[in-house]
N, C-alpha and C positions, 0 to 999 in steps of 0.2 A: 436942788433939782430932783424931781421924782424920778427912783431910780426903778427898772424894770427885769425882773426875774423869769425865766421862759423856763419852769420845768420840766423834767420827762425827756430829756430828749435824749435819745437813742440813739441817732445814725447822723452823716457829717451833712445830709441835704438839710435837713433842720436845725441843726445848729447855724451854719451859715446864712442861712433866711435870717432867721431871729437878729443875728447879729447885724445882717446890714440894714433890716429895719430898726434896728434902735434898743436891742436888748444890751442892759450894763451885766446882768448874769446872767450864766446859763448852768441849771441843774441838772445832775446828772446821781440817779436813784441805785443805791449800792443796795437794796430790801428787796433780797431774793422772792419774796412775797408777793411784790408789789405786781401789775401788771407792766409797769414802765421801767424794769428791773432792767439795768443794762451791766454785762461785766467788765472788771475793768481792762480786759484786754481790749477793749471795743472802745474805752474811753480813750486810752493808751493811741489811738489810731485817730482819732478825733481832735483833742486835744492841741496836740502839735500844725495843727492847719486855723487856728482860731487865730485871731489876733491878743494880741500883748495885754491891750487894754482890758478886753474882754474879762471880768471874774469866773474862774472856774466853780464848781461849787457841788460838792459829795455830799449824798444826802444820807445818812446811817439810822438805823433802828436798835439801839439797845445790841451794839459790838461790843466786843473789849475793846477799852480804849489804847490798848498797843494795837489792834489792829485796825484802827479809825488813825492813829496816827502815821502810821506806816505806811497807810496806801494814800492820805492825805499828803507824804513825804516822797512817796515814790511817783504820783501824779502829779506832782507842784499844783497841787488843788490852792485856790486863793482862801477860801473857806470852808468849815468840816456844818453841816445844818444837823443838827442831832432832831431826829424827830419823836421819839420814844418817851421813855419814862424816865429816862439820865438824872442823874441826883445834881446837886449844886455843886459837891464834890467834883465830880464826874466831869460835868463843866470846866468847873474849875483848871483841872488836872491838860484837857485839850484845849483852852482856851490859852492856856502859858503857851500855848505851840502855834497854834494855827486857831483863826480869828472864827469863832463859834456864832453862828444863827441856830437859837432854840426855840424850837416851837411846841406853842401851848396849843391846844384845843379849847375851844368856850364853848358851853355846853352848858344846862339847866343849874349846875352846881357848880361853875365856874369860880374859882375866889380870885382876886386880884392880887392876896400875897405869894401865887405859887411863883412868881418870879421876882417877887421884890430882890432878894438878896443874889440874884443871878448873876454874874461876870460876864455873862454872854454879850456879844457885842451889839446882835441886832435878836430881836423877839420877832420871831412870826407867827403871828394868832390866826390860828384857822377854824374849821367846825370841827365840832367833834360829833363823828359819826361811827355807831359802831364799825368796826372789822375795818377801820380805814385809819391809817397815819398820812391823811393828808389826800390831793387828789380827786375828792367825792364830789365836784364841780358844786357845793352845798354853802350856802351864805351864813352868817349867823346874824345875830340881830348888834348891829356895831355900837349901840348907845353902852352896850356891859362894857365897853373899854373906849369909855369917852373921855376918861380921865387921862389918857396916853395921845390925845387930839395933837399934832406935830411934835413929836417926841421924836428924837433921832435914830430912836432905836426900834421905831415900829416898822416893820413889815408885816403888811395886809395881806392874807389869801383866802381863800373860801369862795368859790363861784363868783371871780373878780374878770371882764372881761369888756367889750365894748361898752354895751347895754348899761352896765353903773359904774363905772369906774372916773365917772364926771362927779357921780352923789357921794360914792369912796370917799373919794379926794375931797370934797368939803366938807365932809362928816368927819375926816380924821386926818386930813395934811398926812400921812402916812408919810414915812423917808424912801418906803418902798414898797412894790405893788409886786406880787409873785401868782405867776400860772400856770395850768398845767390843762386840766381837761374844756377851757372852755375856749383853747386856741387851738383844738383837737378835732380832728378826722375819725380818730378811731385811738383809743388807747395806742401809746408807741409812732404814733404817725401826727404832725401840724398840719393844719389846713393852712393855705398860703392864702386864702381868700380873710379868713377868721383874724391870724395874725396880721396881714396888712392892716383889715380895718380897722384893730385895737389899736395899730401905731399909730394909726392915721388920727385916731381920737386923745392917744394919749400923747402925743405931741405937742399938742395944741397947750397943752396944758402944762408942760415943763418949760 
């Protein structure tokens, strides 16, 4: 069944939406950088009001990996998403501990071997957009990674939202679909209108 990803979230009103519309995870941006950057005293607060099922899921940019596993250890995070430049190694090393989603950007010079020998458990291929790890509501052209068509390990993002997430899903059977600014009110905030209708669509379809 297509599993569904609700990034960015901030505060405990949007996380609990997500959830009881039908989100399997919910992301939560450790990249002080980002604008959807939340700390994890805030996660700490959250967190514990979610349900069991729910997957937690820490999103890092190019940490040390003592310090990706620590707070990954100290938040019973279900998953660590490395979103940066992380080596295979690097992988390697957090994925012995806690269950790793790495994500590629595809872009003009995309090659398909940057993740061949990856450990990572799930791939989330997004756009690559300057000054952005992820987030840019930005689609890429999905035929560069047709060769990953129902792969177990594909997780789709990139300006994935009502609107194509029907064309998504038969262009790539993805195992997972991840969001962030196109279920958005405003950077840090869900719209409750945006998200309902995505579930409403993507229901149908799981």
């Amino acid at each position: 069944m297509l599993k569904v990803k609700i990034c960015g979230i901030t505060n405990l009103k949007d996380a609990l939406l997500a959830e009881k519309l039908g989100a399997d995870l919910l992301g939560f941006i450790f990249y002080a950088k980002s604008l959807r950057y939340v700390s994890p005293s805030e996660v700490n607060k959250i967190i514990p009001q979610l349900s069991p099922f729910t997957r937690k899921v820490g999103v890092f940019v190019n940490e040390p990996v003592s310090k990706v596993l620590r707070m990954a250890r100290n938040m019973k995070l279900d998953f660590v998403q490395l979103a940066g430049e992380e080596s295979l190694a690097y992988v390697r090393k957090v994925q012995l501990k806690v269950p790793v989603i790495k994500a590629f950007r595809v872009g003009s010079d995309f090659r398909p071997t940057a993740f061949k020998n990856s450990l990572a458990q799930l791939f989330l291929m997004d756009t690559e957009v300057d000054g952005f790890y992820g987030g840019s509501g930005k689609t890429f052209d999905w035929k560069k990674i047709s060769f990953l068509k129902g792969d177990s390990r594909l997780m789709l993002a990139g300006g994935i939202g009502a609107g194509n997430i029907r064309e998504a899903y038969q262009a790539l059977r993805p195992a997972a679909v991840d969001l962030t600014s196109s279920v958005e009110s405003r950077p840090r905030k869900k719209d409750p209108a945006k998200l309902k209708k995505f579930f409403e669509v993507v229901n149908a379809l799981r």
